[in-house]
C-alpha positions in Angstrom: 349.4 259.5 99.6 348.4 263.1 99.9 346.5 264.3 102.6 325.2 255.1 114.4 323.1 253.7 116.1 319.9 251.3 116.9 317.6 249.0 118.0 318.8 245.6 118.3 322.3 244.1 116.7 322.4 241.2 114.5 324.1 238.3 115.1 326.5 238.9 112.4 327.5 242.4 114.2 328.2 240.5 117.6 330.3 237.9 116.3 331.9 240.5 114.0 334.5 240.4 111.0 338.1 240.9 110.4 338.0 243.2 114.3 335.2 245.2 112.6 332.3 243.3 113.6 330.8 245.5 116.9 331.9 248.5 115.2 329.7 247.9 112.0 326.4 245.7 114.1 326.1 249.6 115.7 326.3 251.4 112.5 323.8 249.0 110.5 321.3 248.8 113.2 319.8 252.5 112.4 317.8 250.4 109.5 317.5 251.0 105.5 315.8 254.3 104.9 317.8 256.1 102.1 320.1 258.7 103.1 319.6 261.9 100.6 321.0 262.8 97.8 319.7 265.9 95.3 322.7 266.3 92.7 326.0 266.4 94.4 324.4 267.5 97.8 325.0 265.1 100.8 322.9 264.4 103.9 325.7 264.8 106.5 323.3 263.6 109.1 322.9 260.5 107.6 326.4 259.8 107.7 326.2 258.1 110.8 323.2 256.1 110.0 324.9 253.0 107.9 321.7 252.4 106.0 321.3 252.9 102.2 322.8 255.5 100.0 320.2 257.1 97.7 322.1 255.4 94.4 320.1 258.3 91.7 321.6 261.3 91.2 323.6 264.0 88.9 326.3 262.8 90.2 327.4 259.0 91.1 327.4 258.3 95.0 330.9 256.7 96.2 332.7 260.4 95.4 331.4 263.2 97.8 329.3 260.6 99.9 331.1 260.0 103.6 333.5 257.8 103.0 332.7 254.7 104.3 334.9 252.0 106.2 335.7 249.5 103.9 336.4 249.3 100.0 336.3 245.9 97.4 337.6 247.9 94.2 337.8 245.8 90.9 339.1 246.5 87.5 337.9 244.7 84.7 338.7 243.8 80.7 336.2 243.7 78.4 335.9 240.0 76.5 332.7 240.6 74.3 333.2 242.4 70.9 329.3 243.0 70.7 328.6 246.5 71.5 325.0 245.7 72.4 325.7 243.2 74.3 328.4 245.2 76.4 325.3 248.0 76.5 323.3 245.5 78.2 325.7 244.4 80.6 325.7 248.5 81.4 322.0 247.8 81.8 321.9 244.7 84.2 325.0 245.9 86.3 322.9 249.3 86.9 319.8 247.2 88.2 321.8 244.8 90.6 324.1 248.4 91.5 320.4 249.7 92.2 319.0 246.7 94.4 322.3 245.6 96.3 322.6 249.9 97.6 319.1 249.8 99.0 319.8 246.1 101.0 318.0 243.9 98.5 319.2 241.0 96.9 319.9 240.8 93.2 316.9 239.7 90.7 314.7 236.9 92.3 317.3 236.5 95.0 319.4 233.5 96.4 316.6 230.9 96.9 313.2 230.2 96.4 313.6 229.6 92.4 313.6 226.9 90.0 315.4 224.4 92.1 317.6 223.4 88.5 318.9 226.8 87.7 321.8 228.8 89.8 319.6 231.6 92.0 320.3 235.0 90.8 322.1 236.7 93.8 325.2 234.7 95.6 323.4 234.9 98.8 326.2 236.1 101.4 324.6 239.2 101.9 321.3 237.9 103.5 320.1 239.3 105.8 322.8 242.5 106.3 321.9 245.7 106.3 322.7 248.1 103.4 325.8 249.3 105.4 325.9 252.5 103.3 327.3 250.4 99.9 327.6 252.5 97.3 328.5 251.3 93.6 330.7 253.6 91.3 331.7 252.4 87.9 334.6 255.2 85.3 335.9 253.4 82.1 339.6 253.4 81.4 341.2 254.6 78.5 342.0 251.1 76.7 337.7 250.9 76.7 338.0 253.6 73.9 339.9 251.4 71.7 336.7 249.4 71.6 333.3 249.5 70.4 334.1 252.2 68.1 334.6 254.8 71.2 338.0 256.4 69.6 336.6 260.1 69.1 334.3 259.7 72.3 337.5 259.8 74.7 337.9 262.9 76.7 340.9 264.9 76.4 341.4 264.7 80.2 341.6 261.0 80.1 345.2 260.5 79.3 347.7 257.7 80.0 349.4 258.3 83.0 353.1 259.2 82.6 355.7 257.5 84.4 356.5 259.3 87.8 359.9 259.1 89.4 360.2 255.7 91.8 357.2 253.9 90.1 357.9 250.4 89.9 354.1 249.1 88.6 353.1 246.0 88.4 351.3 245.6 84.7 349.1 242.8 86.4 347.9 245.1 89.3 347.6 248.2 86.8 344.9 249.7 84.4 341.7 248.0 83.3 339.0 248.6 80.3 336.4 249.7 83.6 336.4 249.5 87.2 333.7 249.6 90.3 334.5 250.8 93.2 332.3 249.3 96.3 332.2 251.4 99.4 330.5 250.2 102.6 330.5 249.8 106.5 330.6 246.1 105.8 333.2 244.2 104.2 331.0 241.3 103.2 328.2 243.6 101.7 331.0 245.4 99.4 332.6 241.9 98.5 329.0 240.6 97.8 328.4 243.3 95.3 331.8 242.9 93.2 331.4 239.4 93.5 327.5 239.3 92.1 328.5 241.8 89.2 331.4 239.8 87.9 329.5 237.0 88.3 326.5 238.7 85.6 329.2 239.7 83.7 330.5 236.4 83.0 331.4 235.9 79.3 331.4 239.5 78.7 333.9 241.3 81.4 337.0 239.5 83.9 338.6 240.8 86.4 341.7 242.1 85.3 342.5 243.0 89.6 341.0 243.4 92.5 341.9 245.3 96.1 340.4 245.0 99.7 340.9 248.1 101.6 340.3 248.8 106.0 340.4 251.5 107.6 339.6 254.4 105.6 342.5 257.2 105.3 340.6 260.3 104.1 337.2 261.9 105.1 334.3 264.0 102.8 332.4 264.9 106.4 333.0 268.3 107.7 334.4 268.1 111.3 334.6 263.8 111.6 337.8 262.9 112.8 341.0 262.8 110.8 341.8 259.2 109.8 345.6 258.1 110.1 346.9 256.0 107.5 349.1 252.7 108.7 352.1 255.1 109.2 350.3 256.6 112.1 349.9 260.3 110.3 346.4 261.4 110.0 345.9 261.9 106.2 343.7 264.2 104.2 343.3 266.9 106.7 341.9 269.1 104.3 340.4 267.0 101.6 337.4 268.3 100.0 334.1 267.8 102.3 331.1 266.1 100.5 329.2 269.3 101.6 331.3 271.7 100.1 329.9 272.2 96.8 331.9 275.1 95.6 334.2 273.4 96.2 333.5 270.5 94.2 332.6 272.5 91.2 335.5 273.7 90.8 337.7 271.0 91.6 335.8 267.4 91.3 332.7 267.7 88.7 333.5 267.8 85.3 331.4 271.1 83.5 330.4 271.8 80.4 333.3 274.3 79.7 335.4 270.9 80.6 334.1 269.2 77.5 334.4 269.2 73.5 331.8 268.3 71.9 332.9 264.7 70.9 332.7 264.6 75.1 330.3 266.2 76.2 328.9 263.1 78.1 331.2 263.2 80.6 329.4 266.5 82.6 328.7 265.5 85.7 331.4 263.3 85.9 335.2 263.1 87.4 338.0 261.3 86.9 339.7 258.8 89.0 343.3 257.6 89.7 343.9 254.9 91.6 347.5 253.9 92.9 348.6 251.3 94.9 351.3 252.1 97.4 353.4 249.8 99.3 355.0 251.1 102.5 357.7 249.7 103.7 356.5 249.7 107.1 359.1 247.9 109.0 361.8 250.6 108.1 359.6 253.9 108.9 358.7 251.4 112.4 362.4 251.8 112.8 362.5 255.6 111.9 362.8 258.4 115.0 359.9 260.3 115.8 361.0 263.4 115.3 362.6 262.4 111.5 359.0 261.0 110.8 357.4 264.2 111.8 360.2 266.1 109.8 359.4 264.2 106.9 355.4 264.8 107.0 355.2 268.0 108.1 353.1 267.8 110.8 353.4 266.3 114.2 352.3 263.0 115.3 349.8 263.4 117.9 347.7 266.2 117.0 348.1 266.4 113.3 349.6 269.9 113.3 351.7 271.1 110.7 355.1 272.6 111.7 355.1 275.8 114.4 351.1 275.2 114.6 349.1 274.2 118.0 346.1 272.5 116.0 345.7 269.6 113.3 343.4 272.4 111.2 345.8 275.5 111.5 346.5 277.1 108.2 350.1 275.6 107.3 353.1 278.0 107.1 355.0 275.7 104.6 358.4 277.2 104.3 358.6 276.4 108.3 358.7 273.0 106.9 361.4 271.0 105.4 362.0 271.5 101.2 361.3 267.8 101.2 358.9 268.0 103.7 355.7 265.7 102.1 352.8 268.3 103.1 354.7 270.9 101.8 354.9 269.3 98.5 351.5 267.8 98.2 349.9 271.5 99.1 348.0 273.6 96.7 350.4 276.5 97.1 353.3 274.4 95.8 351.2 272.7 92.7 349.0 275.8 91.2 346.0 275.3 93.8 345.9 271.5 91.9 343.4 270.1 94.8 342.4 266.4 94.3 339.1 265.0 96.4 340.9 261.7 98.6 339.0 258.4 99.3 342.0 255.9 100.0 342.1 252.8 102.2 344.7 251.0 103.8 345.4 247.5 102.6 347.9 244.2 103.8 347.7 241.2 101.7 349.4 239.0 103.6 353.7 239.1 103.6 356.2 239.4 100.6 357.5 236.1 101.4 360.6 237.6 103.1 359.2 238.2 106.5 357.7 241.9 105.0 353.9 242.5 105.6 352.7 243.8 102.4 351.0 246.4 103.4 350.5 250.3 101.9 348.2 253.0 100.7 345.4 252.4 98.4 345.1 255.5 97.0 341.9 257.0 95.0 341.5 260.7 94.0 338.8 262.2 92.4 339.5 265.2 89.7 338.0 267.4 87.5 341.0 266.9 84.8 343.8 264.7 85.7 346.6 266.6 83.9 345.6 269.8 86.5 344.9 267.7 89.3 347.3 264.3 90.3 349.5 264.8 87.0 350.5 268.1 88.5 351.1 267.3 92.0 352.4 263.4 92.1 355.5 265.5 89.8 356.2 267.9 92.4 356.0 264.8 94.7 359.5 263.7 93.1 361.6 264.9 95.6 358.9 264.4 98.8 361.0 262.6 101.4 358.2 260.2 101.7 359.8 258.2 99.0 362.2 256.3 100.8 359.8 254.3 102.8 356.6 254.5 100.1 356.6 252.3 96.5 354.1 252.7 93.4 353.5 249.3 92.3 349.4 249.8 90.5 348.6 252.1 89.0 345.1 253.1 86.6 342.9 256.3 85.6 339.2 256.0 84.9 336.5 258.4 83.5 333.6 258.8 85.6 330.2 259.2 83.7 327.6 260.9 86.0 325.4 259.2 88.2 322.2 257.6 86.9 319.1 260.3 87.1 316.2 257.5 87.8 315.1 254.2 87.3 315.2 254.5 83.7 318.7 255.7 83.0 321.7 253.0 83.4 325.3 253.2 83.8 327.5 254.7 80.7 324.4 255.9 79.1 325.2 258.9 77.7 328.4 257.9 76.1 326.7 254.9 74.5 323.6 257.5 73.3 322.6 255.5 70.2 321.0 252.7 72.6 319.9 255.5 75.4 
């Protein structure tokens, strides 16, 4: 936890899903032409569209793209020992990844085929818009234990140490790969995790899986801070998807990044993903003014300590030691800056009358040692920690995006079948 419109609604958007539905009928409306992408540039004014995300690019979409509404975010073990068969697994994921982002159904879709044989795409997704889905795969470390990989794993992917208060859950934690769905509809991004495990049945499982609402950080300049489930806005000054200095420097692995043995990793990030349980009914129970003590900002307006405005420039030593801004801040952590596309989550209660609910946290970094490593550390003595719990935990290497309709997921680290 560190800092639309249209023509004529479908049915689907009237009646609505899980309180999202009118919401989401207005954003999918706009129709399915392809919001722009040229390398890690973003079409802000397509933000508000909710059609398709362009899914080519130097870079994968589902990093710097505005974040959308809802996440489906699997992690998966490999099963096969064939190398080229996992290869073309790679292969067929990246042609159902390519049709499900532009609103079409996977292969010869979910009816009309041989009557005998299981149609090719699942079929929940007919007749939804694209809702903005985009499709982001990273491969974990335990994936280089595989398929000869050893001497192809990047330095910066390393095993993530164990931080003061984590309490992980193995079962909820780490993975061979993961895909990360993103969209404005809840069904379209469980429809696309659902139709890739399905085509990698026999080769891949699902190791875990997480649902997220409400997103808590934003990549578009100037969009409204989202607030996380504790009522704080959260990620006031995350990177924008339009900042590409920015990015450069802090998201997109380069080639100075890289060692040889690596080098397919440029144009790439890496990813850490923590799940966070809050324990909501104690902060509920917290005063105001120790909540906005323990933040470092103020409630209503976002603004850190002694400011008027949500965006003024933080004056951290105004601020509590223990004060969670003033920990998470690039001043206090060597300018470490970390790109934010979390979601809130609640899966159901503990089964003592606690909702389970929390921060599903994903950061985006150019090295992870420089980036969460560094920070989560200095987070050891954030007052946050009282009410907040670590209980998943996983890092993942981001190859860069696929250039065209030739190219496929993973392909330049498996170059002898490119």
């Amino acid at each position: 936890m560190t800092e639309t419109q249209g023509s004529s609604p479908s049915r689907r958007s009237l009646i609505g899903w899980g309180g999202a539905g009118l919401a989401l009928g207005a954003a999918a409306a706009g129709g399915a032409v392809a919001m722009t992408r040229t390398g890690d540039d973003v079409d802000p004014t397509a933000a508000d569209v909710g059609a398709a995300v362009g899914f080519h690019g130097t870079n994968q979409a589902g990093i710097a793209t505005p974040v959308q509404d809802r996440l489906h975010f699997a992690a998966f073990d490999v099963t096969t020992t064939d190398r080229a068969e996992f290869v073309r697994l790679l292969k067929d994921w990246t042609e159902a990844a390519r049709r499900m982002t532009a609103g079409k159904a996977v292969g010869e879709g979910a009816y009309g085929g041989l009557a005998e044989a299981p149609p090719d795409d699942t079929g929940e997704a007919l007749g939804l818009k694209p809702s903005r889905l985009t499709l982001t795969v990273g491969f974990g470390p335990s994936l280089f234990a595989k398929f000869d990989l050893a001497d192809r794993r990047p330095d910066a992917l390393v095993d993530l140490p164990t931080f003061a208060g984590d309490a992980l859950d193995a079962a909820r934690s780490n993975g061979d790969l993961c895909v990360q769905a993103c969209a404005d509809d809840p069904q379209v991004a469980v429809h696309a995790i659902r139709n890739l495990a399905r085509i990698g049945m026999g080769k891949v499982v699902i190791r875990w899986s997480q649902l997220g609402f409400g997103k808590t950080s934003s990549t578009t300049p100037d969009a409204q801070t989202p607030r996380n489930l504790m009522g704080f806005k959260d990620g006031t000054r995350n990177i924008a998807g339009t900042e590409t200095d920015r990015l450069k420097k802090f998201v997109w692995v380069g080639e100075k990044d890289v060692k040889e043995n690596s080098a397919w990793m440029v144009g790439g990030s890496y990813l850490v993903a923590r799940r966070i349980r809050m324990h909501i009914e104690t902060w509920d129970r917290t005063s105001l003014q120790e909540q906005e003590d323990i933040f470092g900002r103020d409630k209503g307006e976002g603004a850190p300590v002694g400011k008027a405005k949500e965006r003024d420039e933080p004056f951290l030593k105004a601020m509590k030691p223990d004060a969670h801004v003033r920990l998470a801040h690039p001043d206090s952590n060597h300018g470490a800056t970390i790109l934010r596309r979390g979601y809130s989550f609640t899966d159901g209660t503990d089964g003592l009358g606690r909702l389970e609910a929390g921060l599903f946290f994903l950061a985006y970094q150019r090295d992870v040692r420089e980036g969460f490593i560094r920070v989560q550390r200095n987070l050891a003595s954030d007052a946050l920690n009282e009410y907040i719990q670590h209980v998943g935990s996983a890092v993942f290497a981001v190859p860069p995006g696929v250039r065209d309709k030739d190219d496929w997921w993973g392909r330049t680290l498996f170059s002898k079948e490119a």
